[in-house]
N, C-alpha and C positions, 0 to 999 in steps of 0.2 A: 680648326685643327683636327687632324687626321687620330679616331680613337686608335689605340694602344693596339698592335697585333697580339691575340693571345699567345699565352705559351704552350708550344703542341705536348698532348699529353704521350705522356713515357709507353712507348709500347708493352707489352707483356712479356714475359721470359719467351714464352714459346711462339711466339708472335714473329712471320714472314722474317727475313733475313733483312729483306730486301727495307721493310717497315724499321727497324731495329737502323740501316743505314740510313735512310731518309730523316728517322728522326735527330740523330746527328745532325745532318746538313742545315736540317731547319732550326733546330737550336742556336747553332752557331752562323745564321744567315748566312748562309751559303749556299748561291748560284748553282742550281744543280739540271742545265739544261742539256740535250743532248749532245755538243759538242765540249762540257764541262768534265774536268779530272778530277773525280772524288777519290783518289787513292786514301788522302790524307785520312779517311772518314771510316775507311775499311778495316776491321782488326783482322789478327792473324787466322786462317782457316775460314771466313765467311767466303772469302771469292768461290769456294769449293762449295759452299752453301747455297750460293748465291745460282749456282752454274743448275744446280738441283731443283733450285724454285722456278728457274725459266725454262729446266725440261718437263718440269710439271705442267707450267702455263702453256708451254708451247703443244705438250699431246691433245690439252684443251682444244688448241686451235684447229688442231686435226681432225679432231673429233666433230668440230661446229660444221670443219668442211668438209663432212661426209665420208672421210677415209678412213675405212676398215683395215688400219693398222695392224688387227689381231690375223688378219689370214693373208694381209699382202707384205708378201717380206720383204719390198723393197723400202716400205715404209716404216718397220718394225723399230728402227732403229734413229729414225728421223727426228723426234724431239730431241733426242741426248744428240745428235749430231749438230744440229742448229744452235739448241744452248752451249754448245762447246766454242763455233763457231762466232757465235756473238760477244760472250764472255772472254776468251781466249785468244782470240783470233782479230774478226773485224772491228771490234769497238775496245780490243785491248786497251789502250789509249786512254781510256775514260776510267779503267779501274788500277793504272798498273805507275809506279813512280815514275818520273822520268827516269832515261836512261843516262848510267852515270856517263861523265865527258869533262878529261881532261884535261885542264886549260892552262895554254903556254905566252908566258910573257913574251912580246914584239921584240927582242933582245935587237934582232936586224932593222929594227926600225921601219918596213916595210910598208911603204905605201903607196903602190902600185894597184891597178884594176886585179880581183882574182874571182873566177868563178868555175863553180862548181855545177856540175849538173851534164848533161841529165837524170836527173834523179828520177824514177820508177813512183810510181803514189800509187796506193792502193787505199780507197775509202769509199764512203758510203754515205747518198744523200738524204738528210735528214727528213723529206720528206717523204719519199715513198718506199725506204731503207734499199735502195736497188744501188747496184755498184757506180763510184767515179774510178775511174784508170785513166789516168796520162801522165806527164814530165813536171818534174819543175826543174827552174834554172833558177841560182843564188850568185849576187854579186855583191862585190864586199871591197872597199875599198879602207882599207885601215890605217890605223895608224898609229904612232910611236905608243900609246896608253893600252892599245887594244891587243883584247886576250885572242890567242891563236889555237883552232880547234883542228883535230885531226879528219883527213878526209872522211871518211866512216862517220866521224860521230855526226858530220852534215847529215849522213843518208838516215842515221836511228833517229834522229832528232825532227827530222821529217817524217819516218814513219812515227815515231809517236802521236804527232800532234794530227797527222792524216787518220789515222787507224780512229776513229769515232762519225756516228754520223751528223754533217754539217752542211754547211752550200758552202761553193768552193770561194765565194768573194770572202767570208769568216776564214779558212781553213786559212788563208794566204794570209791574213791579216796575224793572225793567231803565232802560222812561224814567225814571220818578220817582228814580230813582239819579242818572240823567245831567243830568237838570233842577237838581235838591236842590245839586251838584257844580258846575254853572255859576252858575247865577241867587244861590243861597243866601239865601232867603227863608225869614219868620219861619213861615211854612207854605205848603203843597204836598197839592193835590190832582189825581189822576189816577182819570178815572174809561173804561173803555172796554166799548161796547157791539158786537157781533159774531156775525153769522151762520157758521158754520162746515159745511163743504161734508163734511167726514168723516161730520157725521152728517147733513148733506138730501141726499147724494149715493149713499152706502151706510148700512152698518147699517140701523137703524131707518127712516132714509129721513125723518125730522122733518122738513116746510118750515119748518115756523112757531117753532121752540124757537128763542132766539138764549141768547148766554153775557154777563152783564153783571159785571165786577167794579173794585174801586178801591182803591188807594193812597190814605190820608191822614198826614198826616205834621205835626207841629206846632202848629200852632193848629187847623189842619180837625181835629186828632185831638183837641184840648182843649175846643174852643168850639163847643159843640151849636148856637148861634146861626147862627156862620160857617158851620160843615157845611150847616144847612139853605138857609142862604142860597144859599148854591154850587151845591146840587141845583137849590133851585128854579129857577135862573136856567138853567139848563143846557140845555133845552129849547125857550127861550123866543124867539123871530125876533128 
């Protein structure tokens, strides 16, 4: 039998922001990996706090890499831009609630092929924090139970759950969770297409490789018809 995990001790009043949130998460075992939403765990004013301790950490880094911040003004300003960036911006998504969306009963009973997309993704791979950019496409076949979402809240609902950094086979998994969870339709397709800057940026340096993978779920995963259908349509003006 596996001993007892101890219980993490209570940080200090004046103790990192960031230590103060973690301790949270681990009390209440909760998953807190980089493509994880700890909003629930944040109180009011820490995000402001939080954004301060990673422009602290971050001049660190500056500092390790040799750059004389104090006489080059290009860089004067580069930790507070970066923590703003990763807090606010790229990894919003990890600190911020979802976004609200409101959901309308099937009154027309519709259950027709419907898809959405292209949708714009902006994110970031968890491995070497360097950008993903490409599309996704969502297909949705509902029906008489299923709650109906407005065009818009597809695209916030994707950027939520994109804006953190992840690999894009999770990130696809993760909407189609969040989609399947609201909408609940008789099937659910996610398909997303992405250039990844880890590898045209370093490594191999590839411009032209991009990463294409998809979620199918229900009918798209029963009906060879549907699936094609959905593909074919997906590119089409």
């Amino acid at each position: 039998m596996d001993a007892e995990r101890p219980s993490p001790t209570p940080p200090l009043a004046d103790a990192p922001v960031s230590e103060r949130i973690r301790y949270r998460l681990v009390s209440a075992g909760c998953r807190h990996h980089a493509n994880d939403n700890i909003a629930p765990y944040i109180e009011p004013g820490e995000l402001d706090a939080l954004q301060a301790e990673v422009t602290e950490k971050m001049q660190a880094v500056l500092r390790s890499l040799v750059i004389d911040t104090d006489s080059d003004h290009n860089t004067q300003e580069t930790a507070k831009r970066v923590a703003k960036m990763f807090v606010r911006e790229v990894f919003a998504g990890r600190y911020v609630e979802p976004p609200s969306v409101t959901e309308f009963p099937n009154v027309s009973r519709l259950n027709e092929l419907m898809i959405v997309g292209p949708i714009t993704v902006r994110s970031s791979c968890s491995h070497h924090l360097c950008p993903i950019l490409g599309k996704v496409w969502i297909g949705l076949l509902p029906n008489e139970h299923s709650n109906l979402i407005g065009l818009s809240k597809y695209v916030r609902l994707t950027e939520w759950i994109m804006s953190r950094p992840q690999i894009q086979e999770e990130a696809v998994v993760m909407l189609a969770d969040e989609l399947q969870r609201r909408v609940r339709p008789d099937g659910l397709a996610v398909v997303m297409e992405a250039d990844h800057f880890c590898m045209h940026w370093r490594g191999v340096k590839d411009t032209d490789a991009k990463m294409s993978n998809s979620v199918m779920r229900g009918a798209f995963l029963k009906d060879a018809n549907l699936r094609r259908e959905f593909l074919s349509l997906m590119h089409k003006p």
